[in-house]
C-alpha positions in Angstrom: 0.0 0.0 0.0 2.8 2.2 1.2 4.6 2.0 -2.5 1.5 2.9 -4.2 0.3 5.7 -2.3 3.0 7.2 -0.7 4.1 9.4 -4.0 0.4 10.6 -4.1 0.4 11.9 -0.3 3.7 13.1 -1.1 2.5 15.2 -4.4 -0.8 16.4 -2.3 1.9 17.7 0.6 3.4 19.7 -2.0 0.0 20.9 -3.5 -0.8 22.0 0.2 2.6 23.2 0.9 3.0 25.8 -2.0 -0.7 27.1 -1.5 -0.1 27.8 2.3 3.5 29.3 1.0 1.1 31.8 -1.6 -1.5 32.3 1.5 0.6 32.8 4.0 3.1 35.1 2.1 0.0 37.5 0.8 -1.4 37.5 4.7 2.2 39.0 5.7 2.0 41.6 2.7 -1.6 43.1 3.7 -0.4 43.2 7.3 2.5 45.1 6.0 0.9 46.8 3.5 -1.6 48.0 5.1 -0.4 48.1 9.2 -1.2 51.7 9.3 -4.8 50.9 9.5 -4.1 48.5 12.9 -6.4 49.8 16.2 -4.8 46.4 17.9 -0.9 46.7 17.4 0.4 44.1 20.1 2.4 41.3 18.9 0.0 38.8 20.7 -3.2 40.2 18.9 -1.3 40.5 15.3 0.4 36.8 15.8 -2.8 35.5 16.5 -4.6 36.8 14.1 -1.8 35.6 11.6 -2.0 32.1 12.8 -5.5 31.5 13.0 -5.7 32.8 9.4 -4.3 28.8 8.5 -7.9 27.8 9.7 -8.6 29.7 6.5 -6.5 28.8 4.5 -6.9 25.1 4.9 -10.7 25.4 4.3 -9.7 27.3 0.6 -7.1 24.9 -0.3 -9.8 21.9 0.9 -12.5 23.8 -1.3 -10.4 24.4 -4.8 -8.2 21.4 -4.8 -10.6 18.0 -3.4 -11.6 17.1 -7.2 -8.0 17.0 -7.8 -6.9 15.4 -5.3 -10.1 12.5 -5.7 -8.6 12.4 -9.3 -4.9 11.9 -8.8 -5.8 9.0 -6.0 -7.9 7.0 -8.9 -5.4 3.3 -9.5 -4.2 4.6 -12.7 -3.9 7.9 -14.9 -4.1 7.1 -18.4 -2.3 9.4 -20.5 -5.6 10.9 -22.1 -6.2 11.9 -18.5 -3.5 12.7 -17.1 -2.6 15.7 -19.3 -5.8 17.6 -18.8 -6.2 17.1 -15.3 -2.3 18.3 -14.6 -3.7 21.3 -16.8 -6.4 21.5 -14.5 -4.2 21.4 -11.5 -2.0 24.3 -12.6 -4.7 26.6 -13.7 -5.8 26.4 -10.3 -2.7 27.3 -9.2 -2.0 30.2 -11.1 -6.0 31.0 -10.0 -5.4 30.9 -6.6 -2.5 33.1 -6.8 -3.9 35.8 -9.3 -7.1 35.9 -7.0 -4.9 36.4 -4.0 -2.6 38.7 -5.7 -5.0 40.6 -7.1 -6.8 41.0 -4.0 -3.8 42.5 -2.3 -3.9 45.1 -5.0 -7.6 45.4 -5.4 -7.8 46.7 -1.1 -4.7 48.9 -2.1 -7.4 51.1 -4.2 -10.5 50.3 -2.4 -9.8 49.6 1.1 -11.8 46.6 1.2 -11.7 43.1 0.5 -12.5 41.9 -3.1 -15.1 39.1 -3.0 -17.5 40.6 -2.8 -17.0 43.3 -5.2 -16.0 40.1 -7.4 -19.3 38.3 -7.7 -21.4 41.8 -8.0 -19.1 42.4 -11.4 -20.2 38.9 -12.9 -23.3 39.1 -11.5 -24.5 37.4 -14.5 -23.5 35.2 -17.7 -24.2 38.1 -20.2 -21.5 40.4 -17.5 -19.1 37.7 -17.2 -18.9 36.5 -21.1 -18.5 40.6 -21.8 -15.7 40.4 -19.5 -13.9 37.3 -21.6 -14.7 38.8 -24.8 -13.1 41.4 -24.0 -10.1 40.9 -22.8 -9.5 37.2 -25.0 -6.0 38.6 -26.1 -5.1 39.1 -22.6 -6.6 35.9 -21.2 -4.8 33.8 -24.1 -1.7 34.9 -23.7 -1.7 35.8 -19.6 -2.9 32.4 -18.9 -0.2 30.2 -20.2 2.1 32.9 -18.8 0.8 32.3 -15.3 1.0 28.7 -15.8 4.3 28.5 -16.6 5.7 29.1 -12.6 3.9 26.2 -11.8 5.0 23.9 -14.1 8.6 24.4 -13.7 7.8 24.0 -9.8 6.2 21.0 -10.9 7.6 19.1 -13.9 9.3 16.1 -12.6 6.1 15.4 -11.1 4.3 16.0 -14.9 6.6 14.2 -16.5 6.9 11.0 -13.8 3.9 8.3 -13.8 2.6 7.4 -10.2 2.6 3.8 -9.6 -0.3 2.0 -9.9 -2.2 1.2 -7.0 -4.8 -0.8 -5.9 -8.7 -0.2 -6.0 -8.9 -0.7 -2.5 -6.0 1.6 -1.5 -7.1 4.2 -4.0 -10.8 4.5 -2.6 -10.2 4.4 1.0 -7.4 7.3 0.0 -10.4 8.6 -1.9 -13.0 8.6 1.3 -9.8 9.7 3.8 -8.9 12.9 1.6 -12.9 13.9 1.2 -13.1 13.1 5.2 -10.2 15.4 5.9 -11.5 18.3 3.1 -14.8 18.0 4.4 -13.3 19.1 8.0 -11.0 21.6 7.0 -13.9 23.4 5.1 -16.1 23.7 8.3 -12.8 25.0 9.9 -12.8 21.4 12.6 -15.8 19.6 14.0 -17.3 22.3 15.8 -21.2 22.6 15.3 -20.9 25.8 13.4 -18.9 25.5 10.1 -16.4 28.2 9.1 -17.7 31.8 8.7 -16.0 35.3 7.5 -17.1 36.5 10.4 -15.1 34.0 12.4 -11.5 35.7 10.7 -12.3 38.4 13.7 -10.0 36.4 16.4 -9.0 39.6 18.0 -11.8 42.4 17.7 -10.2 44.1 15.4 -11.6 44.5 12.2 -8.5 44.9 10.4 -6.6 42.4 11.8 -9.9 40.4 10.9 -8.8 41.2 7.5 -5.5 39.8 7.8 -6.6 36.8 9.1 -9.2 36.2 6.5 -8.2 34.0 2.9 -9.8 36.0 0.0 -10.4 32.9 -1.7 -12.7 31.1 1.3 -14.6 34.7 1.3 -15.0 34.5 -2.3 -16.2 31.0 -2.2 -18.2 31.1 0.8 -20.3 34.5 -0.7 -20.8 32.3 -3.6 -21.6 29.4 -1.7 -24.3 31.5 0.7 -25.3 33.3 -1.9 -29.2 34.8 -2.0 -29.3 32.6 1.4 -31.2 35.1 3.4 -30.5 34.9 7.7 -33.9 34.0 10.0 -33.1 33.4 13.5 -36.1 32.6 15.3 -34.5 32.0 18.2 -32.9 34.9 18.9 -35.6 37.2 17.1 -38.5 36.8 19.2 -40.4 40.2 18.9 -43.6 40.7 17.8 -44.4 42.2 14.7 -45.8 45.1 16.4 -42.8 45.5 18.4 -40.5 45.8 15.1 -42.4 47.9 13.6 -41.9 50.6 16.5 -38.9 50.3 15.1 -39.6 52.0 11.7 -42.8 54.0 12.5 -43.0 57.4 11.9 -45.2 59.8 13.2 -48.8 58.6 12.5 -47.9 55.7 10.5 -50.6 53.0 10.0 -49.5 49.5 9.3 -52.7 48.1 6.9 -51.6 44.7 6.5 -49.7 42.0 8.6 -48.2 39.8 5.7 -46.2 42.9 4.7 -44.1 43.8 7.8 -42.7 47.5 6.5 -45.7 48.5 4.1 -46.9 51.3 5.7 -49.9 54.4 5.2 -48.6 58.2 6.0 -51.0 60.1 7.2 -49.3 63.6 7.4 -50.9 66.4 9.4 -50.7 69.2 7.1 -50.8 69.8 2.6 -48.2 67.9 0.8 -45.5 70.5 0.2 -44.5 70.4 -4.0 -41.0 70.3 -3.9 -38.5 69.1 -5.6 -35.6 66.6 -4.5 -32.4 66.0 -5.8 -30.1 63.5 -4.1 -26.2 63.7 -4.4 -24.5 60.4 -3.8 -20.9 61.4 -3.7 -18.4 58.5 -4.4 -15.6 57.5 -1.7 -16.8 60.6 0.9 -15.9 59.7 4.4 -17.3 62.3 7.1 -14.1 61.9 8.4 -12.2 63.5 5.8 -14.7 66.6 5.5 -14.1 69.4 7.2 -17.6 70.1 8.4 -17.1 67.6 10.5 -13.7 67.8 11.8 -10.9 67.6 8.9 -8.2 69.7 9.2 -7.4 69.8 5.7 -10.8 71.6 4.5 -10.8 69.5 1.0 -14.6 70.2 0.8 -14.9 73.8 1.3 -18.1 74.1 -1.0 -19.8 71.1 0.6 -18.9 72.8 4.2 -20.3 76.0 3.6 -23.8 74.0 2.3 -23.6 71.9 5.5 -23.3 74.7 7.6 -26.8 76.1 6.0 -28.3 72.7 6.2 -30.0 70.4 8.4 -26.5 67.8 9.1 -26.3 64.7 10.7 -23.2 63.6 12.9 -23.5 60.3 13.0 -24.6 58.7 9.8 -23.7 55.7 8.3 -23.5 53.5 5.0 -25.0 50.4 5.0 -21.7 48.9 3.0 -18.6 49.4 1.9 -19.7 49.7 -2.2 -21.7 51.3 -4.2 -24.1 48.8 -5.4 -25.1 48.3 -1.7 -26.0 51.7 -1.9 -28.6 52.3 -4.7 -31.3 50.1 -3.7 -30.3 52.0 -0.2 -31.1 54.9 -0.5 -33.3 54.6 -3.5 -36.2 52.4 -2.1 -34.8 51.7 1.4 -34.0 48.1 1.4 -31.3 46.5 3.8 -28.8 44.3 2.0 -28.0 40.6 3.0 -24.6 40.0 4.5 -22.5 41.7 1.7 -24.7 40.5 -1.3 -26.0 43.3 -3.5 -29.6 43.5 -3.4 -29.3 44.6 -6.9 -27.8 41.5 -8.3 -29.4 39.1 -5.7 -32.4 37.0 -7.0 -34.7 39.2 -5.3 -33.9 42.5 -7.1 -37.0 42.5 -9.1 -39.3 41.9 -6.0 -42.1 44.2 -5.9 -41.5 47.4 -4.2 -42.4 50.8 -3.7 -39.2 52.8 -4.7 -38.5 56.7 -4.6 -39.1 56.8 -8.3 -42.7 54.7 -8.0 -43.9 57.1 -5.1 -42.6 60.5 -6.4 -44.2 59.5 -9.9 -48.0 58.8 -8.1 -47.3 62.7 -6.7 -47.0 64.1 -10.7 -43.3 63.9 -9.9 -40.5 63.2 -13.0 -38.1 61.0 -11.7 -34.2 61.1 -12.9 -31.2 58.7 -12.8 -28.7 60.6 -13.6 -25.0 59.4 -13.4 -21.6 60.3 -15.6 -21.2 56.5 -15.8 -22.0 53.7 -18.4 -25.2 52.5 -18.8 -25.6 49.3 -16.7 -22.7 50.1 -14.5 -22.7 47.4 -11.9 -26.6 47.0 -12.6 -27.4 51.0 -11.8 -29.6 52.1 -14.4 -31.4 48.5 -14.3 -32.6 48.7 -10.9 -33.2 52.1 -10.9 -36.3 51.2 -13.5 -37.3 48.8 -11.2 -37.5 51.7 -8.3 -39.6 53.3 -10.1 -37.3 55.6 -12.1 -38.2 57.0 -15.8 -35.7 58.3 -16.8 -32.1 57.0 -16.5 -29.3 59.2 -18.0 -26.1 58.2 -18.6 -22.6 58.7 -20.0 -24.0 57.8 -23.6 -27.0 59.5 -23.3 -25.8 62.8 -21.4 -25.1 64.3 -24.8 -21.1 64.8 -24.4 -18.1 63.5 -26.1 -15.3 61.2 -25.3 -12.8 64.5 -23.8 -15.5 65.1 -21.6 -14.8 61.4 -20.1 -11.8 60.7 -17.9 -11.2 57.5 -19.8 -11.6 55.0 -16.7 -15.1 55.3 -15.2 -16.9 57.5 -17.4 -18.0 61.4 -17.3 -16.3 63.8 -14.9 -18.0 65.2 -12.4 -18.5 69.1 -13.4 -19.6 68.1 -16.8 -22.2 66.1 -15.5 -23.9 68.6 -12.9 -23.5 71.1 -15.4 -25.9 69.0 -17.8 -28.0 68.1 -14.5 -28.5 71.2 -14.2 -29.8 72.2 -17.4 -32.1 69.3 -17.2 -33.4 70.1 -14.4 -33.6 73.9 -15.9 -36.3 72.6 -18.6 -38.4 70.4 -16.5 -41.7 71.9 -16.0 -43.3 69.0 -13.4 -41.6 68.7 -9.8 -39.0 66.5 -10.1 -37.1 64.0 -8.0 -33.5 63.3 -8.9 -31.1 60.7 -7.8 -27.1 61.8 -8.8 -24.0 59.1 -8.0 -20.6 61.1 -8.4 -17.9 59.0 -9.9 -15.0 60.8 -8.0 -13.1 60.5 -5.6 -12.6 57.2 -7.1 -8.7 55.3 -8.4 -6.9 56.4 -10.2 -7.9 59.4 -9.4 -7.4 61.0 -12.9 -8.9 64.7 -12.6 -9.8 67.0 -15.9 -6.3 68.4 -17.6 -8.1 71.9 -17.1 -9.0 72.0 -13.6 -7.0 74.1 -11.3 -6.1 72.7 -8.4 -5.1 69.4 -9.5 -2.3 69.3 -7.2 -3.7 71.4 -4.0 -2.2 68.7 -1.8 1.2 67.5 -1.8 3.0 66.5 0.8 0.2 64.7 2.5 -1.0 61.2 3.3 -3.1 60.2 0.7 -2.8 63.7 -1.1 -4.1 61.8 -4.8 -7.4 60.9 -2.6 -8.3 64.6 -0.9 -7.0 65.7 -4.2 -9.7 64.1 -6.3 -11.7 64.9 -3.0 -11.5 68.5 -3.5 -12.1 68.1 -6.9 -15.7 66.5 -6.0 -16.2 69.6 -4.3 -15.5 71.5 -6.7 -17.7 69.7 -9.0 -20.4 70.2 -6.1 -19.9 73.5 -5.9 -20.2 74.6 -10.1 -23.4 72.6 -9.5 -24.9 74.8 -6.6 -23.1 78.2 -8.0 -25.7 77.5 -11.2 -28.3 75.9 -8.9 -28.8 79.1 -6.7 -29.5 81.3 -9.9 -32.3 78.8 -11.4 -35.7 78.6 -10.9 -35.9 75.5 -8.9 -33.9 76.2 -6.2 -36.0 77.9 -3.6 -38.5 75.0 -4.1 -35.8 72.1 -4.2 -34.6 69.7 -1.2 -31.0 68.4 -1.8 -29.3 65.8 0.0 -26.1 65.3 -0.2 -24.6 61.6 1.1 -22.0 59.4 0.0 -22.0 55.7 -1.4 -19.3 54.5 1.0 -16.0 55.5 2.9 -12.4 55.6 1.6 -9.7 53.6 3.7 -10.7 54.8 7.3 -9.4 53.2 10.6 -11.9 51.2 12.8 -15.1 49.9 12.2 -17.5 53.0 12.8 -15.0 55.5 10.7 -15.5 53.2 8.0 -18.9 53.5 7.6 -19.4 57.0 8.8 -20.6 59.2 5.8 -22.1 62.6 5.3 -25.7 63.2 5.3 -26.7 66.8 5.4 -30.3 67.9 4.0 -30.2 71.2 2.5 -33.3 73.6 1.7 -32.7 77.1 3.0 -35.8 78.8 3.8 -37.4 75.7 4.4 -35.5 73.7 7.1 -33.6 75.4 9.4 -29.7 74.9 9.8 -28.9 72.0 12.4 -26.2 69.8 13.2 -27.8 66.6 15.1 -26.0 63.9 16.2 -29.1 60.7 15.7 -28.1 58.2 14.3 -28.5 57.6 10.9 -28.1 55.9 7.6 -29.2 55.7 4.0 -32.3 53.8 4.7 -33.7 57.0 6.6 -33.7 59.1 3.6 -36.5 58.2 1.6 -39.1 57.7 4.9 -37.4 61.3 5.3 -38.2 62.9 2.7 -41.8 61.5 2.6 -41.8 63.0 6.5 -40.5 66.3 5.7 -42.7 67.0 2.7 -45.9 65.5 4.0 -46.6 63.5 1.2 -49.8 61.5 1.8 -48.1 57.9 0.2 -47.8 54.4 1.1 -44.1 53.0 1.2 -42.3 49.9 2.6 -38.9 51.5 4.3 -37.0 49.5 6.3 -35.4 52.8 8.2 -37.2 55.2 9.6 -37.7 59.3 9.1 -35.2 61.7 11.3 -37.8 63.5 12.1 -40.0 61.2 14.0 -40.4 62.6 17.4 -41.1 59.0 19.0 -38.4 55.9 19.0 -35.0 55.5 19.2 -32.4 56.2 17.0 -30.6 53.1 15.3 -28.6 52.3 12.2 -27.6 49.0 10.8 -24.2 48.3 8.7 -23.2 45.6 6.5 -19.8 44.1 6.9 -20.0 41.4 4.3 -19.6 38.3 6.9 -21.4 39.8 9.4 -23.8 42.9 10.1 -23.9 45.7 12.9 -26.5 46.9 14.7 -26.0 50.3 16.1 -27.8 51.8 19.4 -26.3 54.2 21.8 -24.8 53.8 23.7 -23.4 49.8 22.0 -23.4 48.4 19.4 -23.6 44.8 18.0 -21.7 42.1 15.7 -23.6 39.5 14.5 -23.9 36.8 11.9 -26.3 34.7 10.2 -26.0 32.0 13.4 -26.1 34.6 16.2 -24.0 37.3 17.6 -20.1 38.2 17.2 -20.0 41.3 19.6 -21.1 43.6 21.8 -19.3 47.1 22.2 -19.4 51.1 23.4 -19.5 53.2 20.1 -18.7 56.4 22.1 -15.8 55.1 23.9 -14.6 51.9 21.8 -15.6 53.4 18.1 -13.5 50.9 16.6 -14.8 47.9 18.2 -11.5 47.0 19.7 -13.0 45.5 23.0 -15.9 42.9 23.2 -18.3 43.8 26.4 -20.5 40.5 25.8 -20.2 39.3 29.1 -20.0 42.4 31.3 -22.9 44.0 29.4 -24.6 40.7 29.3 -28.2 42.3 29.5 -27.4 45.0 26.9 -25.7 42.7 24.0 -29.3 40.6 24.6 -31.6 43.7 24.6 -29.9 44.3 21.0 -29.0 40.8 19.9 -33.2 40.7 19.9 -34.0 43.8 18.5 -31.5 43.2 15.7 -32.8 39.4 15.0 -36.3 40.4 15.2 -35.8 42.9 12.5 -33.5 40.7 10.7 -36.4 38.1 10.5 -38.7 40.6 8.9 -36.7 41.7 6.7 -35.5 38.3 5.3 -39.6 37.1 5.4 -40.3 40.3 3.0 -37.4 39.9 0.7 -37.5 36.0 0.3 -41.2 35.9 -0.1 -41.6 39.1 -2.6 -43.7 40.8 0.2 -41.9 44.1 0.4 -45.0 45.8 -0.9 -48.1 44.4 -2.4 
């Protein structure tokens, strides 16, 4: 038996070996890389989280590599075999490195981990074939390229036969290898299997990074998918008691099979104004000076703020902008780091901003400087209700108008927003995503301050950042001389953050609604996020509707103040004075947001009473909101 199989166990050692040597290596360049963003910076809490990152990497190599390794254990390779399934092998190699490479470089832009991002790109067939159409030259010759490594590393094993072995000593080698992959995949014989969410050895989220194998979270959002979390266990409110959550002022509730479809019954005349939405790419609050940034990149935006209604302490649901659209467009919660927009459920029935503006007489625009069907924009925007979507091909300017990467710049587009807006002769509701800040931060040949910042960290970032601004500003500057403006609500919010430290800077975002004459300048520190716009707006303007928001208006004067993040593998619930961690099997964390903002320091058993006040709240919501999505009944 030993002859037979010992060169097999010896070949999958070195298959093992050399992906631990690719993991291992790329888990020791993001810690270096990207140290700086470290709350936890003891050697104890970094070599931990470096060690317990092999948990993960077993489970990847386990999850790409068991076919393989079930093939090479079969008695005999005949020849017609053998060369494909070596060909096989070594693509997965070079796969496993180009995903973890490219990872390494893909956080180095974004700040955030790629999976995710990855599976909202190819979404579908029709995106993924576009992809591999388009770039055939590339993948014909890179492929081979990347191959090549791995067959030097390997050719006296390509070129050698294995001995022949037995059928009995090949199939219990079969059964032992799918035994072992099966428990390296759960991550050991726990009762849970392996999570993202269980990468966060230390309570800090970067260091949860570090730990974490791209290639399991890739596989494991794939794997999970549409799979939407109901924990009846830990979610035991009523109905009723959820919806407290969400209520506003005089909210009726008409029917019980649709938790968040809800009646407004606003005390006075609905008020005929217009709305335009900014959703400014990459804009963390904590680089703005409104809010605190000393090097006042966002002077236009700051001066707006400071006539505007501004909220402190408001937050993103994700970390990208296709979590943000179906945000702040129609209020819907996403799932765990799954788009809403490209989950099976996107064309659920719902009542979006567009639907619910257009019953008032209202025109409703989409209007972005990027390609049509960016990342499924312009798609889901129809299916909020939207009528017209305008985009880079259909904004009317030319290809030197275009920075060449992600579509129209900035100025040019709120310039033509502006004119459109000019000629419309109903109310109008508007939704407008910037494209910058965004990599490689490639700003207009003509613009003046292209290099304001130097000798600063990150000085291509609050460069492209003040260029934003300026964008925002030429907007308003044209805006303030039109027609429209005295009757117009704007809010201006962001998609996401840009590489902040800590998980509440991270998601922390501007949210500032600005109507001079009609609200009056505030800054508020509720909590908030994108969900609470649209139940807002309907608040504000008294609009006599019926809507299914899962947030709730900042204006209600009853209920507390809460906000919910998505963190991919797991999702925060946020309450002052804690907040909470959890994932789809129950909760991860408890913590102070005012005195541990980057969730350094897990109070679960100290504040025992507290993490299970908001572990319930959070489930109980989380049930709802998984009941209305999985069974269409967001709105009838």
């Amino acid at each position: 038996m030993g002859q037979s199989l010992l060169p097999r166990l010896k070949l999958f050692l070195r298959f093992l070996t050399v992906i631990l040597v690719i993991s291992m290596s790329a888990r020791l360049a993001f810690l270096i890389l990207f140290r700086a963003e470290a709350v936890r910076t003891d050697f104890g809490a970094i070599a931990l989280s470096v060690v317990a990152g092999l948990r993960f990497d077993l489970a990847a190599f386990a999850l790409c590599f068991l076919p393989v390794l079930v093939i090479f254990s079969l008695p005999r390779l005949p020849v017609a075999v053998k060369v494909p399934v070596w060909g096989f092998t070594l693509l997965l190699h070079f796969l496993f490195f180009a995903v973890t490479v490219g990872d390494l470089v893909f956080y180095s832009i974004s700040h955030r981990r790629s999976a995710a991002e990855f599976f909202a790109i190819f979404a579908s067939a029709k995106d993924l074939w576009a992809f591999v159409s388009g770039s055939a030259l590339y993948l014909i010759v890179g492929i081979p390229i990347g191959m090549a490594p791995f067959y030097l590393l390997y050719r006296r094993q390509v070129q050698q036969e294995l001995p022949r072995a037995k059928l009995t000593h090949s199939l219990a080698l079969a059964v032992g290898l799918i035994f072992i992959s099966i428990i390296a995949i759960r991550g050991g014989l726990q009762g849970r299997p392996l999570n993202v969410t269980h990468a966060f050895v230390v309570g800090d989220y970067f260091l949860g990074n570090v730990t974490l194998n791209p290639i399991f979270a890739a596989l494991k959002l794939a794997y999970t998918g549409d799979t939407l979390p109901v924990n009846r266990a830990q979610g035991k409110l009523t109905l009723g008691e959820v919806r407290q959550l969400v209520a506003g002022d005089g909210e009726t509730f008409p029917r019980d099979d649709y938790a968040f479809y809800r009646e407004t019954h606003p005390a006075g005349n609905a008020l005929r104004k217009n709305v335009v939405i900014f959703i400014m790419e990459s804009w963390s609050a904590a680089d703005l000076g409104h809010f605190g940034n000393a090097h006042k990149a966002t002077p236009n935006f700051d001066a707006i703020a400071g006539d505007a209604v501004s909220f402190s302490a408001a937050y993103a649901l994700g970390n990208r902008s296709i979590t943000a659209i179906p945000t702040v467009a129609s209020s819907i919660t996403g799932m765990f780091g799954k788009p809403y927009t490209t989950s099976s459920y996107a064309n659920n029935k719902q009542r979006g901003m567009g639907t619910i503006f257009g019953e008032q007489g209202y025109a409703s625009y989409f209007v972005t400087g990027y390609k049509a069907g960016a990342q499924g924009f312009s798609t889901y925007m129809r299916v909020a209700g939207f009528d017209k979507i305008i985009t880079r091909e259909t904004l009317g300017l030319g290809p030197e108008k275009s920075d060449g990467v992600w579509g129209i710049y900035d100025h040019f587009t709120f310039e033509k927003l502006h004119e459109i807006l000019e000629a419309e002769t109903k109310p109008f509701v508007a939704v407008v995503p910037s494209l910058h800040p965004h990599h490689p931060y490639k700003l207009p040949a003509d613009y003046a301050e292209r290099d304001y910042y130097k000798n600063i960290a990150r000085a291509p970032h609050f460069n492209a950042l003040r260029y934003s601004d300026f964008a925002l500003g030429r907007f308003f500057e044209l805006a303030r001389r039109s027609r429209y403006f005295k009757d117009t609500v704007f809010v201006i919010t962001a998609d996401h953050t840009y590489t902040q430290n800590g998980v509440l800077n991270k998601y922390r975002i501007p949210l500032v609604f600005y109507a001079p004459g009609f609200l009056k300048a505030e800054k508020r520190d509720y909590l908030a996020s994108q969900l609470d716009i649209l139940p807002s707006l309907l608040d504000i303007l008294h609009l006599k509707t019926a809507h299914a928001s899962m947030g709730k208006s900042l204006w209600r004067k009853g209920g507390s103040p809460w906000a919910v993040i998505d963190l991919d593998g797991s999702m925060g619930y946020l309450r002052y004075p804690y907040g909470i961690l959890a994932n789809r099997e129950g909760m991860a964390g408890t913590y102070d947001m005012i005195h541990d903002p980057d969730f350094s320091r897990d109070l679960g058993v100290e504040k025992r009473s507290a993490a299970e006040e908001r572990s319930l709240e959070w489930f109980s919501y989380m049930n709802f909101v998984s009941d209305s999505i999985g069974k269409n009944r967001i709105a009838p």
